[in-house]
C-alpha positions in Angstrom: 0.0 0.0 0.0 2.4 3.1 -1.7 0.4 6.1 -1.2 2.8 7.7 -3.3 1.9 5.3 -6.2 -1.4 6.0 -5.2 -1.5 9.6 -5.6 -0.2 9.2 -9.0 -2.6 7.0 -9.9 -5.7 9.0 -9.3 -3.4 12.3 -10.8 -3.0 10.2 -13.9 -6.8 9.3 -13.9 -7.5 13.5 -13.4 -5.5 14.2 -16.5 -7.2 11.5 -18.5 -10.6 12.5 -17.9 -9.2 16.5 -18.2 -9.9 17.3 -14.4 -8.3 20.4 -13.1 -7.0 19.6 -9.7 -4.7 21.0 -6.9 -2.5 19.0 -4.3 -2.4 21.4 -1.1 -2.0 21.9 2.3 -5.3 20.8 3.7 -6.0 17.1 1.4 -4.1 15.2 -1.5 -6.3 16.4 -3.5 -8.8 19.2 -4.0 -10.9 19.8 -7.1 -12.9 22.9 -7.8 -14.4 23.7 -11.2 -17.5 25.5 -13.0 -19.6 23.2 -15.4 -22.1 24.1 -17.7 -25.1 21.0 -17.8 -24.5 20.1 -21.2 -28.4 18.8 -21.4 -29.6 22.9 -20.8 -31.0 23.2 -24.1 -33.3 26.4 -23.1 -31.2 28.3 -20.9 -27.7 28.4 -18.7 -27.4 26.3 -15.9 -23.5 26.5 -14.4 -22.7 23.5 -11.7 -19.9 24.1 -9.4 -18.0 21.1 -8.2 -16.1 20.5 -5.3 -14.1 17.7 -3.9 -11.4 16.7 -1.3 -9.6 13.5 -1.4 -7.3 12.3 2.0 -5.5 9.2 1.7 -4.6 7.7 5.5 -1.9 5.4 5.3 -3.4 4.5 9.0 -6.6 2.6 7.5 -5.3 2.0 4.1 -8.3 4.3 3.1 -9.4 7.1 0.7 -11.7 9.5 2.0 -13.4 11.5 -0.3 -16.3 14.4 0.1 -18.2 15.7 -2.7 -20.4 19.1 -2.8 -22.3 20.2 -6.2 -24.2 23.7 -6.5 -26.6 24.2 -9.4 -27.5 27.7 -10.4 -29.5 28.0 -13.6 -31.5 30.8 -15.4 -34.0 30.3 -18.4 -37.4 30.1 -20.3 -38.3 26.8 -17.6 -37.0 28.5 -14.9 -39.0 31.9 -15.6 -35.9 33.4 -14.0 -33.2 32.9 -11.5 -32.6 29.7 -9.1 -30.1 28.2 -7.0 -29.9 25.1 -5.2 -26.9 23.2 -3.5 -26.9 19.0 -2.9 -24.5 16.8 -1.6 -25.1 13.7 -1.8 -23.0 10.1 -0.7 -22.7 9.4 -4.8 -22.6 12.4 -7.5 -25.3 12.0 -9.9 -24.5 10.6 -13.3 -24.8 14.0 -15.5 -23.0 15.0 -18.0 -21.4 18.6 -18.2 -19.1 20.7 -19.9 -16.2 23.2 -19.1 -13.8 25.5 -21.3 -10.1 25.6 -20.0 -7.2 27.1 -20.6 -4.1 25.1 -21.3 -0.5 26.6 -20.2 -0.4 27.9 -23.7 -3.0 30.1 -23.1 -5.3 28.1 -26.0 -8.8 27.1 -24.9 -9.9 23.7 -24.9 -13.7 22.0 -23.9 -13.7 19.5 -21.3 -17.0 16.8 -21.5 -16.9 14.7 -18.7 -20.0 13.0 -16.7 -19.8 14.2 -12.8 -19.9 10.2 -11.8 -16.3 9.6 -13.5 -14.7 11.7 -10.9 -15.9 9.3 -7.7 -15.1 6.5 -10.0 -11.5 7.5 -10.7 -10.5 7.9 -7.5 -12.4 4.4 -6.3 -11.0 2.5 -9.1 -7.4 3.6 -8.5 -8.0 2.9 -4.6 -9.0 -0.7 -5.4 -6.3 -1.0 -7.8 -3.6 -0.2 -5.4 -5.2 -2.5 -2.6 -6.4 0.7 -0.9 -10.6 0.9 0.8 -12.1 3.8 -0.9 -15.0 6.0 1.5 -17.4 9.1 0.7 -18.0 11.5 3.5 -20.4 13.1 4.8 -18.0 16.2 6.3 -15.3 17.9 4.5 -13.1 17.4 7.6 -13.0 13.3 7.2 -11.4 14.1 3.8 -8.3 16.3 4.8 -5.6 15.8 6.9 -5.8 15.6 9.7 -5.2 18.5 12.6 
């Protein structure tokens, strides 16, 4: 159980599915991003992501935590909402995102929210590693 090999594993499984992420202080990883739903025909509906990942050597586990805001506008809408979920799975949707590469050129990301949970599971088991979703943000960063 290497969590450095670990690590690179689900890194490698962020740049395949073009997830931007950051390794900080606080988790191993952390991903925050802006999607557009890409099945909002009739108006704009942006999704933000959020995710930490802690790997504890301890338990041979990978805690993750998950948080997904929706804020839309359109004809169905007949204006502005907002709502925030979390749930213990992220729903299977697909979305969209422009980034910008190092070279300043724009490139569109499609990816289906569900693929992110299922990277970092799939590299856990593949490294011989327990994989968890929590509840609290805490469970999935370092800890103090």
């Amino acid at each position: 159980m290497d969590k450095k090999t670990l690590l690179s594993t689900i890194s490698s499984g962020f740049e395949q599915i073009g997830l931007p992420y950051d390794t900080e202080q606080n988790a191993d990883f952390t991903v925050a991003c802006e999607f557009l739903d890409a099945g909002w025909s009739t108006g704009k509906k942006k999704i933000n992501y959020e995710a930490s990942i802690f790997a504890d050597e301890n338990s041979g586990t990978v805690y993750m935590w998950e948080l997904t805001k929706e804020k839309g506008s359109g004809f169905s809408f007949g204006g502005h909402s907002e709502s925030t979920f979390q749930s213990g799975k992220t729903l299977f949707r697909k979305v969209k995102s422009v980034q910008y590469g190092p070279e300043g050129k724009a490139y569109e990301i499609d990816l289906n929210l569900g693929d992110i949970p299922k990277t970092v599971k799939d590299a856990a088991k593949s490294q011989g590693w327990k994989f968890k979703t929590v509840l609290k943000k805490q469970k999935a960063c370092y800890p103090r």
